[in-house]
N, C-alpha and C positions, 0 to 999 in steps of 0.2 A: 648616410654618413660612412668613409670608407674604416676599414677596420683600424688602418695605422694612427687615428684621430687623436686618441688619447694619448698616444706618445708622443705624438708631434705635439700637442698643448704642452704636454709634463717640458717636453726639452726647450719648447719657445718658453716656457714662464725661468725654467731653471739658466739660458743663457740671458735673458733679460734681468734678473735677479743676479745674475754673477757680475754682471758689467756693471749694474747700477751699483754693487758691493764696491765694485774698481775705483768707478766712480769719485765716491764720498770718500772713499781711503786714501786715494791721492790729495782730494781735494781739505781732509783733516791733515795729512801729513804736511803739505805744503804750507798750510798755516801755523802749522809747530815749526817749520823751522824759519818763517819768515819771522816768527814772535823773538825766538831764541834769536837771533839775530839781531832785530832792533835793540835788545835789551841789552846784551852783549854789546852793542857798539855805542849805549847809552853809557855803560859802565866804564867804556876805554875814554870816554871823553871826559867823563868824570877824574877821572884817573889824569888825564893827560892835563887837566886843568890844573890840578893841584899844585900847590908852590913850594917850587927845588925841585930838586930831584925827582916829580913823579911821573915824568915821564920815559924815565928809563927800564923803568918794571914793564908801562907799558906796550915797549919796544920789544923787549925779551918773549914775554908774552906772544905777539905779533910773530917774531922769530918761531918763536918754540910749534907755534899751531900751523906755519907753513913747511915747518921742518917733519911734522906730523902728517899733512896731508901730501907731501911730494911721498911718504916713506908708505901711506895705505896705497896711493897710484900705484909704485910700485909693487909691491906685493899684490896687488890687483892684475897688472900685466904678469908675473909672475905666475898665479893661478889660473889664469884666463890663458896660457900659454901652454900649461899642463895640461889642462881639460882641453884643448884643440889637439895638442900632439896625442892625446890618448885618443882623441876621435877618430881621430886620421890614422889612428894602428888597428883601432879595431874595425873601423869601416873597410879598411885593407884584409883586413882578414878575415872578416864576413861577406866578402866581394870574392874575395878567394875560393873561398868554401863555395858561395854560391854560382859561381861560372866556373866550372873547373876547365876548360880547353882554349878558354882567350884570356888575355892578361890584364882584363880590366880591373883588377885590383888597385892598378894603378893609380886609379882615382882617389886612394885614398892618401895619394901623396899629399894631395892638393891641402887638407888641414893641416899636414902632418909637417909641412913644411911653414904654411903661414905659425906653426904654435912653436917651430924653432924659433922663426923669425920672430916670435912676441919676448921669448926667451932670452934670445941674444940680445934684444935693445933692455931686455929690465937687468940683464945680468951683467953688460959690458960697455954701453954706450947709454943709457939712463944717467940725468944728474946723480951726483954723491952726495950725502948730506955734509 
């Protein structure tokens, strides 16, 4: 039995154990929000059934949670634009550091420009609410 035995068990049990974790968690999550879901579109019909007026609450409603999720996209692009242009400055500048006589820092345009580009669309050309 070679000597590395026992770590290579520890690490095959520890990454089969972390997927199978993956796993069940997506597959619990996915069912919370398929539950929340139905139940939520049981209550708008409920709603929308009512007589007179009840379906105007749940119009608003409908409005308000698209007005909400176009506004978290956003600030998602937003974030996600941040965290690429600060990659792309630091991988510039750790490229630097580490080749000092050719200029391939340059590579670390290549983030540093797609996390303007994420910037410019959530800051100037994204729908408005």
């Amino acid at each position: 039995m070679p000597a590395n035995f026992p770590l290579f068990v520890f690490l095959a049990v520890g990454a089969l154990s972390f997927f199978a974790f993956l796993a069940v968690a997506t597959w619990a999550g996915t069912r919370l929000k398929e539950r929340e879901a139905f139940y939520e579109s049981e209550t708008l019909k409920k709603f929308a059934d009512m007589q007179g007026g009840g379906a105007n609450p749940v119009l608003e409603l409908l409005r308000e949670k698209e007005k909400i999720a176009r506004t978290k996209q956003t600030e998602g692009i937003k974030l996600g634009g941040l965290v690429t242009l600060a990659s792309g400055i630091g991988l510039m500048i750790f490229i630097a550091a580490a080749a000092h006589s050719r200029p391939a820092f340059l590579v670390g345009l290549i983030p540093l420009l797609v996390g303007l580009a994420l910037l410019a669309y959530a800051l100037f050309m994204a729908p408005k609410d």
